[in-house]
C-alpha positions as CSV (number, residue, x, y, z in Angstrom):
1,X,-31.5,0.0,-41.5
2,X,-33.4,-1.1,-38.3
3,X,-35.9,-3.1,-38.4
4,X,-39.7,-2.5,-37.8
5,X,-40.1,-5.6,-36.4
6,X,-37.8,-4.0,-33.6
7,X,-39.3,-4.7,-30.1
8,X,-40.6,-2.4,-27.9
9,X,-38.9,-3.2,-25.5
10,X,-35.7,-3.2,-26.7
11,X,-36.4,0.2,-28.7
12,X,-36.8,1.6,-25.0
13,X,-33.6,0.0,-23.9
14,X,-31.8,1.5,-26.9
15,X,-33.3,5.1,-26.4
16,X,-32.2,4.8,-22.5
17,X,-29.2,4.3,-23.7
18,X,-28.8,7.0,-26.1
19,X,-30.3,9.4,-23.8
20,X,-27.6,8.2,-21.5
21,X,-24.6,8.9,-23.4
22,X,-26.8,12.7,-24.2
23,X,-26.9,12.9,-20.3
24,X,-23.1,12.7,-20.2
25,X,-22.8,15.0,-23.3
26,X,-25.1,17.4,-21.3
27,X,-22.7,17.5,-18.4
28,X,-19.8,18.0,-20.1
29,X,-21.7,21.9,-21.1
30,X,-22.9,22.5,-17.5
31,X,-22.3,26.1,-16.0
32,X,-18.9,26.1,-14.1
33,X,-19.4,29.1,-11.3
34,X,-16.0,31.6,-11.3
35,X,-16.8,32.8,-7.8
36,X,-19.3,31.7,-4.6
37,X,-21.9,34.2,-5.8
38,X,-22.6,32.1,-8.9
39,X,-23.1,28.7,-7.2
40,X,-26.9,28.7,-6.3
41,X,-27.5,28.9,-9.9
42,X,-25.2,26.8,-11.0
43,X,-26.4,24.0,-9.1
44,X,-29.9,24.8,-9.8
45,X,-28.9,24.7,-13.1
46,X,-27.5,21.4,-12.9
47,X,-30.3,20.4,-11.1
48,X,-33.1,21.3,-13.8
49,X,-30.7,20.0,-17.0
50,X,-29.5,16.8,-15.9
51,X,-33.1,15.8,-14.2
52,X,-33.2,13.0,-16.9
53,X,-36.0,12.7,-19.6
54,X,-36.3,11.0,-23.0
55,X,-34.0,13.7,-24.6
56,X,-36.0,13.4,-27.6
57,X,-35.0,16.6,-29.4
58,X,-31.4,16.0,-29.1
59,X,-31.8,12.4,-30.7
60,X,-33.8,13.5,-33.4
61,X,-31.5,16.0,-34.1
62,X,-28.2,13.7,-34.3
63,X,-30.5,10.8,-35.9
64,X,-31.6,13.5,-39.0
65,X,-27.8,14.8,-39.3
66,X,-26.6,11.0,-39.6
67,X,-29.3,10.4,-41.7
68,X,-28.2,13.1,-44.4
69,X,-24.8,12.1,-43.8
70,X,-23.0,14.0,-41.4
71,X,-20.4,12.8,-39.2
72,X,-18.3,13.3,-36.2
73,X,-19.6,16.0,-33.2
74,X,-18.2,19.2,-33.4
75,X,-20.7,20.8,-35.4
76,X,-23.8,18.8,-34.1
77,X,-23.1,18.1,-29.8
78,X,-23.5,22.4,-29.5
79,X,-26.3,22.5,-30.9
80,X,-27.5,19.1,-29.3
81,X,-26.9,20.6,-25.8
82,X,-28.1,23.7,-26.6
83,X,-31.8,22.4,-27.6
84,X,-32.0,20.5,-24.6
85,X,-31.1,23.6,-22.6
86,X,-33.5,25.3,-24.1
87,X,-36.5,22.6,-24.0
88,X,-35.4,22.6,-20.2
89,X,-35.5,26.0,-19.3
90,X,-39.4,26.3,-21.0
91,X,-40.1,23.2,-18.6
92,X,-38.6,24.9,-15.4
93,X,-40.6,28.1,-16.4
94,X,-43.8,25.8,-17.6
95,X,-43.5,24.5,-14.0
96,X,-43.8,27.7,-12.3
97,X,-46.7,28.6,-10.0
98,X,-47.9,31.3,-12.5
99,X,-48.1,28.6,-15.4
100,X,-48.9,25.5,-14.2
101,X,-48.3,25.3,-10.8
102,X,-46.2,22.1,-10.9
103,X,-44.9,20.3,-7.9
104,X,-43.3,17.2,-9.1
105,X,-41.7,16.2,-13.1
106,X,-39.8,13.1,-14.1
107,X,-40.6,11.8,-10.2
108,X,-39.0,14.5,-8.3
109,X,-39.8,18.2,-6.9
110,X,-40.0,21.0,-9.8
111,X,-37.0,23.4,-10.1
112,X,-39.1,26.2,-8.1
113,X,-40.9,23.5,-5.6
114,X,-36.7,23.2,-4.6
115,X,-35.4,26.6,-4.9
116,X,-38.3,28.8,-4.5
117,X,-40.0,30.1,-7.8
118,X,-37.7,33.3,-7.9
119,X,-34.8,31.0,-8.3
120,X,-37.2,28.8,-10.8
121,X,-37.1,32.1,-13.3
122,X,-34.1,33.0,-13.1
123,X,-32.3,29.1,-14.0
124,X,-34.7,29.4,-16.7
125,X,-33.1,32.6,-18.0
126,X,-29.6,31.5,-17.1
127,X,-30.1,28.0,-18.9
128,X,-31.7,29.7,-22.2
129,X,-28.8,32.3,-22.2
130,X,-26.2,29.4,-21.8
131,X,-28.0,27.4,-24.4
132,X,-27.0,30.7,-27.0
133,X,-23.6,30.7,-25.7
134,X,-23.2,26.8,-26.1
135,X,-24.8,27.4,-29.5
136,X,-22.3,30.1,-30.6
137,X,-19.4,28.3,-29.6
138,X,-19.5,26.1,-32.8
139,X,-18.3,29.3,-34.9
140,X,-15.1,28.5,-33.4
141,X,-14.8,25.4,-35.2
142,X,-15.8,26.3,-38.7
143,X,-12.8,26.7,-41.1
144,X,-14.9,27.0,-44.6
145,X,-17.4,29.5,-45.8
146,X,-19.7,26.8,-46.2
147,X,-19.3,25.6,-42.7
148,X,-19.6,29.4,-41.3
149,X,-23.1,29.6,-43.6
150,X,-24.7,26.3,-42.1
151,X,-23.8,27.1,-38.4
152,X,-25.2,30.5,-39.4
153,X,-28.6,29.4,-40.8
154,X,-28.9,26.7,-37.8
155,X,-28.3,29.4,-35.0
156,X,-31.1,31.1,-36.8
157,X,-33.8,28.4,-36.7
158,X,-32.3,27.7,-33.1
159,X,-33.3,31.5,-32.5
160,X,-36.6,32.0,-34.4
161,X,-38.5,28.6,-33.5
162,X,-37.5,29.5,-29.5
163,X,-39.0,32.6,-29.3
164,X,-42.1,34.4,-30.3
165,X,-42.6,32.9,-34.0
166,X,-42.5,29.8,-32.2
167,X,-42.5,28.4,-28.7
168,X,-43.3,31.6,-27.1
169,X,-45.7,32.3,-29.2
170,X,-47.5,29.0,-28.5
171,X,-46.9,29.5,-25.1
172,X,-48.3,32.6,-24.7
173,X,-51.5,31.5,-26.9
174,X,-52.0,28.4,-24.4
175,X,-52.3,30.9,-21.7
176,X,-54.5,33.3,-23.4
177,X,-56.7,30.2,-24.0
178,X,-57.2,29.3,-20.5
179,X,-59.5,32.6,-19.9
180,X,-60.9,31.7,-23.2
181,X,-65.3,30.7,-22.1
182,X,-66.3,29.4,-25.6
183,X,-64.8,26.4,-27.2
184,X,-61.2,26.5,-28.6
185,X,-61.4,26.4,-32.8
186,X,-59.5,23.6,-34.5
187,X,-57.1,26.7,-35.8
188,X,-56.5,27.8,-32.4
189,X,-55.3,24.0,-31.1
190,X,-53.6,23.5,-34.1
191,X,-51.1,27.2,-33.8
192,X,-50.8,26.6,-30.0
193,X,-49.5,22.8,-30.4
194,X,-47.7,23.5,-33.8
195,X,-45.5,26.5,-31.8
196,X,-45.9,25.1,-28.6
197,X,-44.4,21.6,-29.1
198,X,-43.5,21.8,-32.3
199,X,-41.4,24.2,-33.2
200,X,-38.5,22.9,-30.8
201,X,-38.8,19.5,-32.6
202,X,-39.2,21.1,-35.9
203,X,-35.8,23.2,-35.0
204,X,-34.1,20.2,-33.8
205,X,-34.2,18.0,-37.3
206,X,-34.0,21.3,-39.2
207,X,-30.7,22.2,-38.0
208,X,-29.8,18.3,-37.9
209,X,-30.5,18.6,-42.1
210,X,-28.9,21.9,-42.1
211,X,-25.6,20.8,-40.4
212,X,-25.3,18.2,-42.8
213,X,-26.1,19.9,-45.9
214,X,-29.2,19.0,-46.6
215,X,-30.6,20.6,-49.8
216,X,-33.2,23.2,-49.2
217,X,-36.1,21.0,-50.7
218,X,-35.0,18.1,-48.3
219,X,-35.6,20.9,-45.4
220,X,-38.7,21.8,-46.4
221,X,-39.5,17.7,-46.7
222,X,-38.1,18.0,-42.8
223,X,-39.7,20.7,-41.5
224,X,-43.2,19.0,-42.9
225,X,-42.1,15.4,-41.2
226,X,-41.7,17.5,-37.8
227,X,-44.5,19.4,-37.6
228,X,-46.1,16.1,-38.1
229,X,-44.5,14.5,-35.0
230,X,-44.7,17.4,-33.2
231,X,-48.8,17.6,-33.8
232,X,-48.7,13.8,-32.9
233,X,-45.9,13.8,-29.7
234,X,-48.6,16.4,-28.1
235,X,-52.0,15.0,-28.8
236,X,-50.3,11.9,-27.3
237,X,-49.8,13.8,-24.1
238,X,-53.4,15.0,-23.9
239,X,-54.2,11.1,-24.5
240,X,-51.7,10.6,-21.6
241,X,-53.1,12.9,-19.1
242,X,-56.5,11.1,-19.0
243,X,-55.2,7.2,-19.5
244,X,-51.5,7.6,-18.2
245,X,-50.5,6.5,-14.9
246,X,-48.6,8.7,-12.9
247,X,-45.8,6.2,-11.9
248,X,-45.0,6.1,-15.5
249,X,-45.1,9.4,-16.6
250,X,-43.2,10.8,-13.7
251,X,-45.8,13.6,-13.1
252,X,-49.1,13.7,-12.5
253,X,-51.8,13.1,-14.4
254,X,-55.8,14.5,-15.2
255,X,-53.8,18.3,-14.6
256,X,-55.8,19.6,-17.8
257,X,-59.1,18.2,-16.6
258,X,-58.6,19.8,-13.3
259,X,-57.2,22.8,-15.1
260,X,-60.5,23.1,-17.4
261,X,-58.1,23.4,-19.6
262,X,-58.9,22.9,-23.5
263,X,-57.3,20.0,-25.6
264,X,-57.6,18.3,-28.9
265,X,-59.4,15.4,-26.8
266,X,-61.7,17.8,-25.0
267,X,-62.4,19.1,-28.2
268,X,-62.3,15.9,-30.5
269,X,-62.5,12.9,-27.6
270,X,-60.1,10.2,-26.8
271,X,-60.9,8.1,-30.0
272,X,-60.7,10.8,-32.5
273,X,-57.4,12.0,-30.9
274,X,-55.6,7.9,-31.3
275,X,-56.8,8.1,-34.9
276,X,-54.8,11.7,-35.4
277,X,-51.7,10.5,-33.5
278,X,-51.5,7.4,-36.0
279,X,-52.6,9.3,-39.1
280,X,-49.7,12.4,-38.4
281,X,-47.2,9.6,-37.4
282,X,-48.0,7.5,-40.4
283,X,-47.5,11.1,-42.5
284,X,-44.2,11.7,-40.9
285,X,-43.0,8.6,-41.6
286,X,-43.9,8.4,-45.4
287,X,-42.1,11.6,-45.4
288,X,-38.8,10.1,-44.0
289,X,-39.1,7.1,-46.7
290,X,-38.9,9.7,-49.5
291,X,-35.6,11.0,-48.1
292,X,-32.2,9.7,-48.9
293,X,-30.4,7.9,-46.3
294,X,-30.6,5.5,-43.7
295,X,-34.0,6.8,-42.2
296,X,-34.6,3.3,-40.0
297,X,-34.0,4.6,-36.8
298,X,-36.2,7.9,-37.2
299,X,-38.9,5.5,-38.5
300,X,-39.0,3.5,-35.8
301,X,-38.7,6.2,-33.1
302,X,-42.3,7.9,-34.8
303,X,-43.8,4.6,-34.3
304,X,-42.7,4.4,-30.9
305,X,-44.1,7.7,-29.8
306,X,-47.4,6.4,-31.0
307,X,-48.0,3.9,-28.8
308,X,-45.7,5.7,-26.0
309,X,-47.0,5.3,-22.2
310,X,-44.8,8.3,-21.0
């Protein structure tokens, strides 16, 4: 089990590194074009997916399948990829000037800022319908009923937490709060970030469990831990925005205050908002010490999003 007393600076080192080997996972899923008329996407594609980041839903997704004991990458890389694809493609469309009108993320131009935000829509909708494909690939590799009915049940949550019962629906809610005059309610901050950010991270360590085996009592323990981290990872962003620093984060910052956009720190300030992050995180991981297996790593990576500075 790792240690807590794990440095934080060697806990980044060994996250680059993970997200690394993930990066060359990632390419080994990319979009191969069949003829000339498919290479502009393809390369914007490319472009958008292997951009770098943390890759945090990918690793929390092999971390909670090691956890409950599964092994080797057949079953788990798929879906690996496919989440990131997916988490990418809401970014490229996030990006777009009819969202949030982003110019620059992880340090370079925005899919649309390079290929024009028609192009910016449609590598969205070409990496989200790779992302299925990539997903649905793994039924090739079951040989077992069993095998069949996890792969099944984890291209489900895949499906459902992606769309409108989740992400979408959170997305679509942020937007609808931006006309909003009055005050956002603590129910209303707490559905956008739970679907918003959550659900992705919830689907991640769901289908982790699930692949595994994972009793269904352990996934409900799982799906509680996430939405935790989730809740935490995007206060900790609104946090960010105001204190970050730009270099660090890759993007810019003080976009919400410029948006008037409402957070849980507009709504609860910047004091309030630190004491939620550390009181979710300390949830999540009293969650994970519950659960059977070696939970060290996943421990450690909570605390480390805590005190995160990008």
């Amino acid at each position: 089990m790792m240690k807590e007393k794990t440095t934080d600076k060697a806990f980044r080192e060994l996250m680059k590194e993970k997200a690394a080997v993930i990066d060359e996972m990632l390419a080994g899923y990319i979009f191969h074009p069949a003829c000339d008329e498919q290479e502009l996407i393809a390369e914007a594609m490319r472009y958008s997916l292997l951009a770098g980041g943390k890759r945090l839903r990918p690793i929390l997704m092999q971390e909670t399948y090691r956890m409950f004991g599964g092994s080797g990458t057949q079953f788990i890389e798929p879906f690996m990829a496919a989440m990131e694809m997916i988490h990418t493609y809401s970014l490229v469309h996030d990006d777009l000037p009819a969202m949030d009108n982003d110019e620059y993320r992880r340090g370079r131009r925005t899919t649309w800022a390079v290929y024009g935000d028609d192009m910016g829509i449609l590598t969205g909708d070409a990496l989200l319908n790779a992302a299925y494909e990539t997903a649905l690939s793994v039924l090739e590799v079951c040989e077992t009923p069993e095998q069949y009915r996890r792969v099944s049940r984890a291209l489900g949550v895949l499906a459902a937490n992606a769309g409108v019962r989740g992400m979408i629906g959170g997305q679509v809610a942020d937007m609808a709060a931006e006309k909003q005059k009055e005050p956002l309610t603590g129910q209303q901050i707490n559905y956008i970030y739970w679907n918003k950010t959550g659900a992705l991270i919830e689907a991640s360590m769901i289908i982790g469990a699930v692949l595994a085996g994972a009793t269904l009592s352990h996934q409900e323990d799982i799906s509680l831990c996430a939405m935790d981290i989730g809740m935490a990872f995007q206060i900790q962003d609104d946090i960010l925005d105001i204190v970050g620093d730009s270099a660090e984060l890759g993007k810019s910052v003080g976009s919400d205050a410029a948006n008037g956009k409402q957070t849980y720190v507009t709504a609860h300030g910047l004091e309030q908002a630190g004491a939620e992050v550390e009181r979710l995180s300390n949830e999540a991981i009293g969650i994970l010490q519950k659960l059977p297996g070696d939970h060290g790593f996943l421990e450690t990576l909570v605390r480390y999003l805590i005190h995160r500075r990008s």
